[in-house]
PDB file of N, CA, C and O in Angstrom:
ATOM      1  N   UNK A   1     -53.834   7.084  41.400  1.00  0.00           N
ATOM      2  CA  UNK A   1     -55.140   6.462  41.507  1.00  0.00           C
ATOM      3  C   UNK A   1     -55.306   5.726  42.844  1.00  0.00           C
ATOM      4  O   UNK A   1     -56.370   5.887  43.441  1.00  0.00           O
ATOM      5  N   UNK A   2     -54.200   4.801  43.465  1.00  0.00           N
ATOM      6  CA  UNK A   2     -54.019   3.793  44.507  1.00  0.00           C
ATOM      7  C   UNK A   2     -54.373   5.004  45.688  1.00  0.00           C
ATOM      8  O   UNK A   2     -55.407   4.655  46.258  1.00  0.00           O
ATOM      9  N   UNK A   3     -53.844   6.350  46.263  1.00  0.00           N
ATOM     10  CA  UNK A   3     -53.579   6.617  46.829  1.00  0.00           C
ATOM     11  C   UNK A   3     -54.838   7.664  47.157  1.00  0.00           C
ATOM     12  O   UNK A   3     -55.134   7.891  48.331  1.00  0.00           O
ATOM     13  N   UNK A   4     -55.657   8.369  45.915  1.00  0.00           N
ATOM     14  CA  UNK A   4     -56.757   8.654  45.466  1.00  0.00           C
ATOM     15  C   UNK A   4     -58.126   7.737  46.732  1.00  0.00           C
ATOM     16  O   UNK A   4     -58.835   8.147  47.651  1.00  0.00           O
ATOM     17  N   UNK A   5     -57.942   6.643  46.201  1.00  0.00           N
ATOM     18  CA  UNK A   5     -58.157   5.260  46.872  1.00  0.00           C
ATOM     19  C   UNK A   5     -58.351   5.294  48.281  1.00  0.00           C
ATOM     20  O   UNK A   5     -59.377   5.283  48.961  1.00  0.00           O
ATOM     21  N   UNK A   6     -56.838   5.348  48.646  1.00  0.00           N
ATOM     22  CA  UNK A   6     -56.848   5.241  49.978  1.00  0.00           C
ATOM     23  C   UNK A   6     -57.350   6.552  50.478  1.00  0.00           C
ATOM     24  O   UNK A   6     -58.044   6.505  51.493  1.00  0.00           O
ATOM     25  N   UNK A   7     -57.155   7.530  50.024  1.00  0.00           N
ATOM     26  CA  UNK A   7     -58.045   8.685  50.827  1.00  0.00           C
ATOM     27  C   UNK A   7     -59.117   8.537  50.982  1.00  0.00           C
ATOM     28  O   UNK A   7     -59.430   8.778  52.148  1.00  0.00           O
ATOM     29  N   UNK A   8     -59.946   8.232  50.348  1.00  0.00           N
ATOM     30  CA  UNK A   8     -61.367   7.820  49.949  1.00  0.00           C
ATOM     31  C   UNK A   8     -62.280   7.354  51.281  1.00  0.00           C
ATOM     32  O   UNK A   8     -63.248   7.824  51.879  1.00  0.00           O
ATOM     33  N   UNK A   9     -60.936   5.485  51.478  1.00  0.00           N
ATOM     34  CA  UNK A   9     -61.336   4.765  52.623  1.00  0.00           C
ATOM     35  C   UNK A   9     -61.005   5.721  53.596  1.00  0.00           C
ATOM     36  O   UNK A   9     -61.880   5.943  54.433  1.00  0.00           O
ATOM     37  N   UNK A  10     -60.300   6.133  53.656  1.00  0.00           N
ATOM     38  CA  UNK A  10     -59.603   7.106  55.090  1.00  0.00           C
ATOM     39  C   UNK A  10     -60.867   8.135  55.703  1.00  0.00           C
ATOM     40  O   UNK A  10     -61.409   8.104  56.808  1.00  0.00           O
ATOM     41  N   UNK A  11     -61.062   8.891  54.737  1.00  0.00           N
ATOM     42  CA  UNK A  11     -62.076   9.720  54.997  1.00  0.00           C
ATOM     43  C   UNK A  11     -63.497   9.324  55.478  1.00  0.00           C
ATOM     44  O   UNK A  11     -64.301   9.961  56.159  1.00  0.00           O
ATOM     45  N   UNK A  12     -63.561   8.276  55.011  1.00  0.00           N
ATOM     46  CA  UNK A  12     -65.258   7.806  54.988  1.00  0.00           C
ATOM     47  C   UNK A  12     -64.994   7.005  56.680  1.00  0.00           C
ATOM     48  O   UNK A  12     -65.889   7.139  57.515  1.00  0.00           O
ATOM     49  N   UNK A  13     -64.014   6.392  56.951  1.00  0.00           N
ATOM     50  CA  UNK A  13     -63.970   6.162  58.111  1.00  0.00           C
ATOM     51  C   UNK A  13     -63.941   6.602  59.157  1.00  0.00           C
ATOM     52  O   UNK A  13     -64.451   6.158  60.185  1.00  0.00           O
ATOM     53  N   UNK A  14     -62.929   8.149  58.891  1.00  0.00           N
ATOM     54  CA  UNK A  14     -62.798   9.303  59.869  1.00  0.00           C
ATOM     55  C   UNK A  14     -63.488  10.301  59.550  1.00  0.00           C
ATOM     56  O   UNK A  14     -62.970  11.319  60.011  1.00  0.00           O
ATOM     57  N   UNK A  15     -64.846  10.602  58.713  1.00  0.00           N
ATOM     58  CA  UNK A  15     -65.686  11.047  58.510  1.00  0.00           C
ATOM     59  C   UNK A  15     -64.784  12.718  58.267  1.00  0.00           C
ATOM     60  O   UNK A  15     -65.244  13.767  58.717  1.00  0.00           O
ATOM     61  N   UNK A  16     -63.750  12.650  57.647  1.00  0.00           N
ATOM     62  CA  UNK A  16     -63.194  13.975  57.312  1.00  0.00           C
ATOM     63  C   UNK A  16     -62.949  14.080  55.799  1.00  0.00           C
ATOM     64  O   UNK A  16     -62.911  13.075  55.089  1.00  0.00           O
ATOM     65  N   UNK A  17     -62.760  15.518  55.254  1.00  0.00           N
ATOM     66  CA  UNK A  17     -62.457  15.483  53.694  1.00  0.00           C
ATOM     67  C   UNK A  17     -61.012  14.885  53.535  1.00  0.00           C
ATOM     68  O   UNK A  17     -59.997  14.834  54.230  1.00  0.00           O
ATOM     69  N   UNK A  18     -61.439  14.411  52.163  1.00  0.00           N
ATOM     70  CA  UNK A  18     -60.421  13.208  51.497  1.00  0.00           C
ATOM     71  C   UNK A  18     -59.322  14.262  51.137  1.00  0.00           C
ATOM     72  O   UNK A  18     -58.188  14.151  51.601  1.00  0.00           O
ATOM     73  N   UNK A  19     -59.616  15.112  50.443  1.00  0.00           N
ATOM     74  CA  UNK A  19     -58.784  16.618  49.980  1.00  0.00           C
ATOM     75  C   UNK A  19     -57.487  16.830  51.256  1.00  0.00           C
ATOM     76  O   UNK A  19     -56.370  17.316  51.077  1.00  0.00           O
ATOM     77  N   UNK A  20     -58.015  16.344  52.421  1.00  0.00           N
ATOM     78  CA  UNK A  20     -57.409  16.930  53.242  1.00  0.00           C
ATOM     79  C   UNK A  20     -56.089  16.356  53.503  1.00  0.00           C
ATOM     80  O   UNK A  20     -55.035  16.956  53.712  1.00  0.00           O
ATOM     81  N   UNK A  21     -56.372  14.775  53.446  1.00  0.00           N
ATOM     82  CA  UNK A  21     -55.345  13.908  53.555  1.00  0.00           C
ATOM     83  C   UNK A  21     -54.501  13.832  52.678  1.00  0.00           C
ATOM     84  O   UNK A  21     -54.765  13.743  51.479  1.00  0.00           O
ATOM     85  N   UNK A  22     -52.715  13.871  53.453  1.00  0.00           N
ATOM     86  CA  UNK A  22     -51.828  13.765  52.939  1.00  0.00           C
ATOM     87  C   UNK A  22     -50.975  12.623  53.276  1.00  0.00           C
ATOM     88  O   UNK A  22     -51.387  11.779  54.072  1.00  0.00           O
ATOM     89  N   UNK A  23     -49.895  12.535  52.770  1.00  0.00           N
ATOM     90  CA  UNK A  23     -49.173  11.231  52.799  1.00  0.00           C
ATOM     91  C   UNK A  23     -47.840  11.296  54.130  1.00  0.00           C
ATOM     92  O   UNK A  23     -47.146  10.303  54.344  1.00  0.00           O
ATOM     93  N   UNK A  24     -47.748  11.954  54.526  1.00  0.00           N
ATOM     94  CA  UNK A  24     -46.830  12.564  55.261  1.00  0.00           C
ATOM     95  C   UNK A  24     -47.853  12.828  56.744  1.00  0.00           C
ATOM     96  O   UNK A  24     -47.241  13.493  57.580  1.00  0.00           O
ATOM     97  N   UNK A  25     -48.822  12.549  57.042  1.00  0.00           N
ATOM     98  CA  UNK A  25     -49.625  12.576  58.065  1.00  0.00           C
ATOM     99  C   UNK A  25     -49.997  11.090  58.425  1.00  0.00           C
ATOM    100  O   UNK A  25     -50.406  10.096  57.824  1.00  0.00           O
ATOM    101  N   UNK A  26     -49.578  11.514  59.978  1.00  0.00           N
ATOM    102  CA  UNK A  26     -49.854  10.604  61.114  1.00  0.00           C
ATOM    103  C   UNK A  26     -51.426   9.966  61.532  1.00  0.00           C
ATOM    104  O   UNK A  26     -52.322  10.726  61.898  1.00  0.00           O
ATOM    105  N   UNK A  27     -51.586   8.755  61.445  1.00  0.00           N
ATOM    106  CA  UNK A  27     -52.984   8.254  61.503  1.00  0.00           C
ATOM    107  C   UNK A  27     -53.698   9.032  63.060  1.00  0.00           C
ATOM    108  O   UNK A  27     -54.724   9.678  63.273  1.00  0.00           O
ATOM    109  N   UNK A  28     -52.498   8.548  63.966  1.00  0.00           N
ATOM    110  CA  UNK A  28     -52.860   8.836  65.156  1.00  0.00           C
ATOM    111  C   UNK A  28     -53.029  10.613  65.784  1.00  0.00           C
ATOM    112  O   UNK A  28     -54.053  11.140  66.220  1.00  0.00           O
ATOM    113  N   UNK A  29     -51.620  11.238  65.628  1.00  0.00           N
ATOM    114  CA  UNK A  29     -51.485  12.511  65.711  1.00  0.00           C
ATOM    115  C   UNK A  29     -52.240  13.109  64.990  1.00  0.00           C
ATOM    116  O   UNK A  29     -53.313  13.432  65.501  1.00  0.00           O
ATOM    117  N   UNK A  30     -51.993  13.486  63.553  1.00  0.00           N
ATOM    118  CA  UNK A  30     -52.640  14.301  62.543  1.00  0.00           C
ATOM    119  C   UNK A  30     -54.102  14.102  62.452  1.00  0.00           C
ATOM    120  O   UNK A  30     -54.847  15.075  62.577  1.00  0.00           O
ATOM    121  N   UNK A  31     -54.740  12.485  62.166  1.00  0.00           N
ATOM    122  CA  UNK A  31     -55.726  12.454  61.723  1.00  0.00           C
ATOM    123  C   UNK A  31     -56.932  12.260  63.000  1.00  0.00           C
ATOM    124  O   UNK A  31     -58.153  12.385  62.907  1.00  0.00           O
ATOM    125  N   UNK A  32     -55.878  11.820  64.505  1.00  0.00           N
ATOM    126  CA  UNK A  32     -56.672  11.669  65.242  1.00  0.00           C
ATOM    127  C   UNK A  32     -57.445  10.378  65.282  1.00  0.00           C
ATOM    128  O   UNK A  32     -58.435  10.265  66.005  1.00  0.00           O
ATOM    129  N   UNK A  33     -57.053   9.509  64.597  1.00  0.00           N
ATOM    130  CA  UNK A  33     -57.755   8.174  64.496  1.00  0.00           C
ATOM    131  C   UNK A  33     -57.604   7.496  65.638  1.00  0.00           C
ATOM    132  O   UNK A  33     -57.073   8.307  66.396  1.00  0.00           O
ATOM    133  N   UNK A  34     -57.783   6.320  66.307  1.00  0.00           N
ATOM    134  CA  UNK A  34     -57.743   5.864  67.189  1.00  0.00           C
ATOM    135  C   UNK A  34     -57.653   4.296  66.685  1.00  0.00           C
ATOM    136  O   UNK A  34     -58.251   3.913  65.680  1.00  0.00           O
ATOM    137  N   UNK A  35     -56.806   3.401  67.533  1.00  0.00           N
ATOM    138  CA  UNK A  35     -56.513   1.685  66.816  1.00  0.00           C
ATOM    139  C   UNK A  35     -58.047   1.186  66.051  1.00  0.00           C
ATOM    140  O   UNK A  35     -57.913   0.785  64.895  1.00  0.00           O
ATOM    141  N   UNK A  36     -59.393   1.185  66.586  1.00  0.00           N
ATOM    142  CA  UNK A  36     -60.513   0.134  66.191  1.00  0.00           C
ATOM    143  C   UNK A  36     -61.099   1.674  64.815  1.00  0.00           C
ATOM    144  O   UNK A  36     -62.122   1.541  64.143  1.00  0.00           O
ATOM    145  N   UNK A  37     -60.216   2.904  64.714  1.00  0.00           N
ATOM    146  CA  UNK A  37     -60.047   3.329  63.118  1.00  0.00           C
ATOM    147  C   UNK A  37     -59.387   3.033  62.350  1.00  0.00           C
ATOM    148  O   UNK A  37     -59.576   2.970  61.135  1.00  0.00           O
ATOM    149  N   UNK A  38     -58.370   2.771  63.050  1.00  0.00           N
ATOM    150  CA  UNK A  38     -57.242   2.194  62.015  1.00  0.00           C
ATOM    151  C   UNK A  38     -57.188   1.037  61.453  1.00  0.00           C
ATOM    152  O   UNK A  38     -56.777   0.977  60.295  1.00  0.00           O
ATOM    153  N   UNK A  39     -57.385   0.457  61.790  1.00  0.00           N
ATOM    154  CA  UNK A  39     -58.720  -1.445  61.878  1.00  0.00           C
ATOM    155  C   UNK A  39     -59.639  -1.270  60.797  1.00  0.00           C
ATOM    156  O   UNK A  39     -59.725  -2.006  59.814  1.00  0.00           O
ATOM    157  N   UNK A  40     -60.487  -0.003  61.094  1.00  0.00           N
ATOM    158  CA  UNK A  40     -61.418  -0.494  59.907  1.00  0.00           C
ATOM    159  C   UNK A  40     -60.771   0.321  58.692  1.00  0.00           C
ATOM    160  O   UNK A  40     -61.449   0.027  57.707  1.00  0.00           O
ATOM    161  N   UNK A  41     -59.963   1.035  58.399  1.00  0.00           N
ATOM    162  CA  UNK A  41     -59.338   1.471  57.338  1.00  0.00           C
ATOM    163  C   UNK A  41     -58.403   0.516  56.654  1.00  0.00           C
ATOM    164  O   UNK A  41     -58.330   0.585  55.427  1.00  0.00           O
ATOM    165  N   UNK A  42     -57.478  -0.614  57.481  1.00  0.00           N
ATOM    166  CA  UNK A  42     -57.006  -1.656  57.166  1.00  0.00           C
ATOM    167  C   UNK A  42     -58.126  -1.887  56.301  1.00  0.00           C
ATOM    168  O   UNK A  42     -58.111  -1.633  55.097  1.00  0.00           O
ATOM    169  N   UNK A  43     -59.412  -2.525  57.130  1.00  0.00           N
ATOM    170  CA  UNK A  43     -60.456  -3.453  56.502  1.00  0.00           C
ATOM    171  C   UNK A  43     -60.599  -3.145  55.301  1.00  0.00           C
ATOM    172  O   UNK A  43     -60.372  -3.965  54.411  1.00  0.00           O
ATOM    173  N   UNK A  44     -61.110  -1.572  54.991  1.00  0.00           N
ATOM    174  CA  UNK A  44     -61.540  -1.122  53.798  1.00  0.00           C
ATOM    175  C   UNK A  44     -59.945  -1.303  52.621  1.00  0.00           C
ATOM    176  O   UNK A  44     -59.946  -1.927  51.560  1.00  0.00           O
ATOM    177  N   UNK A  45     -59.275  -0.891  52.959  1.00  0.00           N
ATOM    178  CA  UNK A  45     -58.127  -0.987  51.882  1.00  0.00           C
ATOM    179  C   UNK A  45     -58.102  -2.794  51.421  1.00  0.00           C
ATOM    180  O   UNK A  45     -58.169  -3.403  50.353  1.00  0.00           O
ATOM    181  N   UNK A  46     -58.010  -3.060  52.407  1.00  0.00           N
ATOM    182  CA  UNK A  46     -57.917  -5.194  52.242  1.00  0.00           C
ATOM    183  C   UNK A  46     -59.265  -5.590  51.496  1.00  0.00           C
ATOM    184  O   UNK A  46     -59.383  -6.729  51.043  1.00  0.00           O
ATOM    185  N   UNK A  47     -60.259  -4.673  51.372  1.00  0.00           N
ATOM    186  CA  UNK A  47     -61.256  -5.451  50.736  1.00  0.00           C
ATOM    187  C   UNK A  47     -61.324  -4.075  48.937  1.00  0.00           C
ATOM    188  O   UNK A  47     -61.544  -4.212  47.733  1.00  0.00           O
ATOM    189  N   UNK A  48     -61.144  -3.477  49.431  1.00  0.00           N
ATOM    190  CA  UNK A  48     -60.985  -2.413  48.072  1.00  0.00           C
ATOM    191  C   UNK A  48     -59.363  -2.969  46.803  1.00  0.00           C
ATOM    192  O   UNK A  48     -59.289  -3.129  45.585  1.00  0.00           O
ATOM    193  N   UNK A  49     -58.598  -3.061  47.667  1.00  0.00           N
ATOM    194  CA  UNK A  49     -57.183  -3.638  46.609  1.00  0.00           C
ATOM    195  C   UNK A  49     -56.977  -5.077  46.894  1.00  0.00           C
ATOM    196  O   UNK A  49     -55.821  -5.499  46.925  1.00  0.00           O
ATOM    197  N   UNK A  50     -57.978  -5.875  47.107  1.00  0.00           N
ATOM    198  CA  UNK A  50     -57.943  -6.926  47.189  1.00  0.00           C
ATOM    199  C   UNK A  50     -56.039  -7.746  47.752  1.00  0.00           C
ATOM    200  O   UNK A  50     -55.223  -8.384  47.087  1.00  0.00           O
ATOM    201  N   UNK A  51     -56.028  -7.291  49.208  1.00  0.00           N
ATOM    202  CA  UNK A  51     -54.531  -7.373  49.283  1.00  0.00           C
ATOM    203  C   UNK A  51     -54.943  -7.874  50.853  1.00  0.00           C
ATOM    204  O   UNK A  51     -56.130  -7.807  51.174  1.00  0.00           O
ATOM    205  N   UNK A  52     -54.051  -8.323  51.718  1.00  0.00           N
ATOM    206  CA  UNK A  52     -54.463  -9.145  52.989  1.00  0.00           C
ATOM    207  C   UNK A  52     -52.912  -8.128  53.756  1.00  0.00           C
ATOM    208  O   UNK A  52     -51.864  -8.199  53.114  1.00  0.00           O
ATOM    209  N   UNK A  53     -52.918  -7.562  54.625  1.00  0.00           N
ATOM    210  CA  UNK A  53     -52.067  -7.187  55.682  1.00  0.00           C
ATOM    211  C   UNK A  53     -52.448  -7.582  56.935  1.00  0.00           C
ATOM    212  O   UNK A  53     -53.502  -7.562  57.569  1.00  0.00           O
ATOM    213  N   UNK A  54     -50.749  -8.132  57.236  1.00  0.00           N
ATOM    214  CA  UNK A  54     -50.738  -9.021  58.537  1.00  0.00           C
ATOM    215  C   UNK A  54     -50.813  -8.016  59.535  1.00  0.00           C
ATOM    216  O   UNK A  54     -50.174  -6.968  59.630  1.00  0.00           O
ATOM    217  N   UNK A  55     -51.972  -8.650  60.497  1.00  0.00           N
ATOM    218  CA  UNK A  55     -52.369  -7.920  61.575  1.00  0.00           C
ATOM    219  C   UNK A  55     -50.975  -7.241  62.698  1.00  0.00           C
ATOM    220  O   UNK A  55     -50.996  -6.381  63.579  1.00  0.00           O
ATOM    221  N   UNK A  56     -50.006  -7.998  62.212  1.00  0.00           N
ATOM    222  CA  UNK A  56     -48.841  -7.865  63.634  1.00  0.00           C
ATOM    223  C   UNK A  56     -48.149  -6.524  62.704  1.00  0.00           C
ATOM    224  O   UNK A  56     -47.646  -5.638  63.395  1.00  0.00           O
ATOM    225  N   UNK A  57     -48.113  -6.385  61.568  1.00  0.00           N
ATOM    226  CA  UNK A  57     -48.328  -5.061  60.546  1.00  0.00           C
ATOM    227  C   UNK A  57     -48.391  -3.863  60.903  1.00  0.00           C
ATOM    228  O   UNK A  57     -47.529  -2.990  61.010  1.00  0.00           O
ATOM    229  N   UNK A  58     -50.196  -3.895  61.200  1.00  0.00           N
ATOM    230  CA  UNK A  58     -51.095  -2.665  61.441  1.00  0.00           C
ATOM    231  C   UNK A  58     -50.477  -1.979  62.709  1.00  0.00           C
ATOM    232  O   UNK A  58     -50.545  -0.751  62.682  1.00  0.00           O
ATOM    233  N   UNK A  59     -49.744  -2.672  64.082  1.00  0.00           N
ATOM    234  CA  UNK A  59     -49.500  -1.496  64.965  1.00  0.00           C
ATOM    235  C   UNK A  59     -47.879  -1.395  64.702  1.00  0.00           C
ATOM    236  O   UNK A  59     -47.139  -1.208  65.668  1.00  0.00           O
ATOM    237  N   UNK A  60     -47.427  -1.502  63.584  1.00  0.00           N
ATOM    238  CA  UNK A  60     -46.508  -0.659  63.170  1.00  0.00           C
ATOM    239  C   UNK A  60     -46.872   0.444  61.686  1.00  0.00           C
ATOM    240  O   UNK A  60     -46.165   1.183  61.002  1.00  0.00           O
ATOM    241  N   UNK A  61     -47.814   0.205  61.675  1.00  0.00           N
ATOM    242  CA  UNK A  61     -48.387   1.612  60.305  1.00  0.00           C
ATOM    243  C   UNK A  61     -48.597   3.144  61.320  1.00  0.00           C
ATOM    244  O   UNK A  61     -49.511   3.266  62.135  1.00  0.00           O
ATOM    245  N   UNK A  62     -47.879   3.873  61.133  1.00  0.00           N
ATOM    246  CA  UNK A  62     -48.128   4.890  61.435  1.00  0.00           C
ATOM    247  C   UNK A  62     -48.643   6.588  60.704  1.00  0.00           C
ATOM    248  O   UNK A  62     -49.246   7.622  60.993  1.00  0.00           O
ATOM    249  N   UNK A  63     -48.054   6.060  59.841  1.00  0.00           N
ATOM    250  CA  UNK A  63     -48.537   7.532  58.614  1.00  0.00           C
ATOM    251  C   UNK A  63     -48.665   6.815  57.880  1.00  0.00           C
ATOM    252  O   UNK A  63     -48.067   5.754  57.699  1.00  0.00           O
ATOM    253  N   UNK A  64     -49.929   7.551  57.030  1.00  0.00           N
ATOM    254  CA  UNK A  64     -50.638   6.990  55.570  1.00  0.00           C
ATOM    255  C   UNK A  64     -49.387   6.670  54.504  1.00  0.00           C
ATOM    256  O   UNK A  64     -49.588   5.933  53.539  1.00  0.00           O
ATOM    257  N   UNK A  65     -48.410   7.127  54.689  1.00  0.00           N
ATOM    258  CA  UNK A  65     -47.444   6.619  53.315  1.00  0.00           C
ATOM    259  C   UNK A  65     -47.024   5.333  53.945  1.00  0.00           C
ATOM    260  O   UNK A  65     -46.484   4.549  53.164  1.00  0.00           O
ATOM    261  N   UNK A  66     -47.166   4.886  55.350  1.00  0.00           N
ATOM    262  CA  UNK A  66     -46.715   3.391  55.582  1.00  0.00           C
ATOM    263  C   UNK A  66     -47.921   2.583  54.819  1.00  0.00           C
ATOM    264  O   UNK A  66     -47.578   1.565  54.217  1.00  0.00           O
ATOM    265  N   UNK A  67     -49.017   2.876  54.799  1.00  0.00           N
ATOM    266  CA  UNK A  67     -50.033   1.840  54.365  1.00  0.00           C
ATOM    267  C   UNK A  67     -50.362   2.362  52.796  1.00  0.00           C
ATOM    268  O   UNK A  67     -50.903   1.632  51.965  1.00  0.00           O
ATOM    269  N   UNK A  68     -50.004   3.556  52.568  1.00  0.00           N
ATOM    270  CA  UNK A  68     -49.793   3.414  50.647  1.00  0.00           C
ATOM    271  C   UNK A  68     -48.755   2.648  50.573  1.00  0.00           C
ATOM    272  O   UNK A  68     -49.008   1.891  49.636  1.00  0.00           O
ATOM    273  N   UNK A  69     -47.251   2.261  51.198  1.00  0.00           N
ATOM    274  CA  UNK A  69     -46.169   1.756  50.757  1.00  0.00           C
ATOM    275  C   UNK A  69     -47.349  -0.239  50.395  1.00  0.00           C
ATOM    276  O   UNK A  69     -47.683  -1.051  49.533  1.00  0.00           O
ATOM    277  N   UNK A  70     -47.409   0.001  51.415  1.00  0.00           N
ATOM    278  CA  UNK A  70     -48.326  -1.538  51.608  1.00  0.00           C
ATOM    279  C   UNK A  70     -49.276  -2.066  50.037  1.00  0.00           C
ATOM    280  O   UNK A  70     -49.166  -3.013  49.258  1.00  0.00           O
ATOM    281  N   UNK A  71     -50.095  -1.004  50.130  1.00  0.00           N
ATOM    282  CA  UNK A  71     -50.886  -1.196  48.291  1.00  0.00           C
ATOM    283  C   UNK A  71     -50.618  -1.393  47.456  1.00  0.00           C
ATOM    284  O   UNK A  71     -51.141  -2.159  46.648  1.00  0.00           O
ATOM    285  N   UNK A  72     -48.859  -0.185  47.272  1.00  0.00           N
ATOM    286  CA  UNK A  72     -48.249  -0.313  45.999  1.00  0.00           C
ATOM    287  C   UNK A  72     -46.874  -1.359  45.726  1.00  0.00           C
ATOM    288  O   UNK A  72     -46.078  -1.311  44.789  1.00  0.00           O
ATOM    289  N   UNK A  73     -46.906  -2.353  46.946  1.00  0.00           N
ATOM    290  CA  UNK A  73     -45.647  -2.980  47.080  1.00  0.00           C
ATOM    291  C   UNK A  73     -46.122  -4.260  45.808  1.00  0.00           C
ATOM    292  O   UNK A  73     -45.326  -5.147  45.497  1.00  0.00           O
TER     293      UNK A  73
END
């Protein structure tokens, strides 16, 4: 469901299908995101699972299973 979730935010930010995203893919490489995407996908997850990640965090998240590890910790 959590991860369901995070595709959701992912997609709507990077305006790509949710279907597509996997857990094993790179924000930067794979998805092509860029830091002020990755920012607002933080945002959306921090306000969707009601959870706060420290900003000094985010430029060590590199693939979506670093920031599912984050949701489900």
């Amino acid at each position: 469901m959590e991860f369901e979730k995070l595709q959701t935010i992912i997609s709507e930010v990077l305006s790509i299908d949710a279907g597509s995203i996997s857990q094993d893919m790179s924000f930067y490489d794979d998805l092509g995101a860029d830091s002020l995407e990755l920012f607002n996908i933080v945002m959306g997850v921090e306000g969707e699972f009601d959870i706060v990640i420290d900003e000094n965090i985010v430029n060590e998240l590199n693939t979506v299973d670093d920031l599912y590890k984050l949701i489900i910790k």
